[in-house]
C-alpha positions in Angstrom: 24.1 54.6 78.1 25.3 55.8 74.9 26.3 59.2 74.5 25.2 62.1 72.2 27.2 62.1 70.0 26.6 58.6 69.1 22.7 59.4 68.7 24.3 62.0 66.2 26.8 59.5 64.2 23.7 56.9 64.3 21.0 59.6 62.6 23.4 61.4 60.3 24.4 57.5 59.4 20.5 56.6 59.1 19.9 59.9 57.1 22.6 58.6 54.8 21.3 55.4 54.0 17.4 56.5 53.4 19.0 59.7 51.1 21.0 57.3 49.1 18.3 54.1 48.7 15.4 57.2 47.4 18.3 58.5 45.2 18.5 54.5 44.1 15.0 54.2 43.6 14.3 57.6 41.6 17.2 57.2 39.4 15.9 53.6 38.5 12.2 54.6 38.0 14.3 57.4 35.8 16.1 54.6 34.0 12.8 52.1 33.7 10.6 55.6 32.0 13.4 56.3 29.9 14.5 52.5 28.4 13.2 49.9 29.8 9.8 50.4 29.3 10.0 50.2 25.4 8.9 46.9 24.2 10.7 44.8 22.0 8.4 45.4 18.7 9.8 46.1 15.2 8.4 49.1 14.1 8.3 50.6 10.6 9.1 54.1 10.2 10.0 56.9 7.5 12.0 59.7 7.8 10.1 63.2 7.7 11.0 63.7 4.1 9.4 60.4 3.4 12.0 59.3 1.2 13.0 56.8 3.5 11.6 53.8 4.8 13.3 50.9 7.7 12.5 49.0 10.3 13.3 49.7 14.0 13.8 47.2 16.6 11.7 49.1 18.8 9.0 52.5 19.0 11.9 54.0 21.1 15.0 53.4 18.6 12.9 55.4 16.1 14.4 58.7 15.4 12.5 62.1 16.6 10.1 63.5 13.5 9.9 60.0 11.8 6.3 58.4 11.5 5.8 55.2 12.3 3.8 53.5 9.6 2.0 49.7 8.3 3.8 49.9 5.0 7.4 50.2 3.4 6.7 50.3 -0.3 4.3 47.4 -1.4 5.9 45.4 2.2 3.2 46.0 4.6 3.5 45.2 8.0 1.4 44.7 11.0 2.0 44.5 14.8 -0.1 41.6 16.6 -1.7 44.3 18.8 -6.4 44.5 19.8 -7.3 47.5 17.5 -10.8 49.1 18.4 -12.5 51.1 15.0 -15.6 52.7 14.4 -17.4 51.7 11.3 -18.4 55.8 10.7 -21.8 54.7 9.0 -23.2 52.6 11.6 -21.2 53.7 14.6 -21.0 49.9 15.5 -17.0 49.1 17.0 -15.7 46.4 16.8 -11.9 45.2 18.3 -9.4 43.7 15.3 -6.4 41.7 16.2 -4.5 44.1 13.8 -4.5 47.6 12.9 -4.3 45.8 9.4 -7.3 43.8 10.0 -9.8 47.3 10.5 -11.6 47.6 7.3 -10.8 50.4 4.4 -13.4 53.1 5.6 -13.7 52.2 9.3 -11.5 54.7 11.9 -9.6 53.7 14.7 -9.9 54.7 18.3 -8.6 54.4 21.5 -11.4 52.7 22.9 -14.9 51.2 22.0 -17.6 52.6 24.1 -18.6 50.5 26.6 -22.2 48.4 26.7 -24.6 48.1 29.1 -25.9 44.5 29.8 -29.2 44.0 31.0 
């Protein structure tokens, strides 16, 4: 039969083990939020003075206070992303496959209302 202060070694061991794997686990779900969560998709941004304009190999490389915009002088650019807008004199939405494809006048939104089928 083993004695008590084995039961002791064995728990404080076990304690060990589970205090260092949730350490593992939070600092990686820390890592993943911070990095590795930010897609791989230029972006075009200028600074907050607006007197400069580049491109950024992702949203997260772009600096703090810059905008991230579709044009860089006459270069426009357009990520490949579903864009619901609201067409603001018939309230019909409609989804684009580019923020560049929403016609002048409509607005964007996060989210068409949805429609009930009959």
């Amino acid at each position: 039969m083993p004695k008590k202060s084995q039961y002791l070694v064995i728990s404080v061991c076990c304690l060990l083990v589970i205090g260092l794997a949730s350490f593992g686990v939070f600092y990686n779900q820390t890592a993943v939020a911070k990095k590795e969560l930010c897609a791989r998709v230029y972006t075009m941004s200028t600074n907050p003075s607006g007197t400069q304009c580049r491109g950024f190999q992702s949203p997260c490389d772009v600096p703090t206070g810059w905008k991230q915009v579709n044009y860089c002088g006459n270069v426009r650019f357009c990520i490949q992303v579903m864009t619901p807008a609201v067409n603001p004199k018939t309230q019909e939405c409609m989804w684009f496959p580019t923020p560049c494809d929403v016609p002048q006048g409509w607005h964007e939104v996060s989210q068409c209302p949805l429609e009930v089928v009959n």
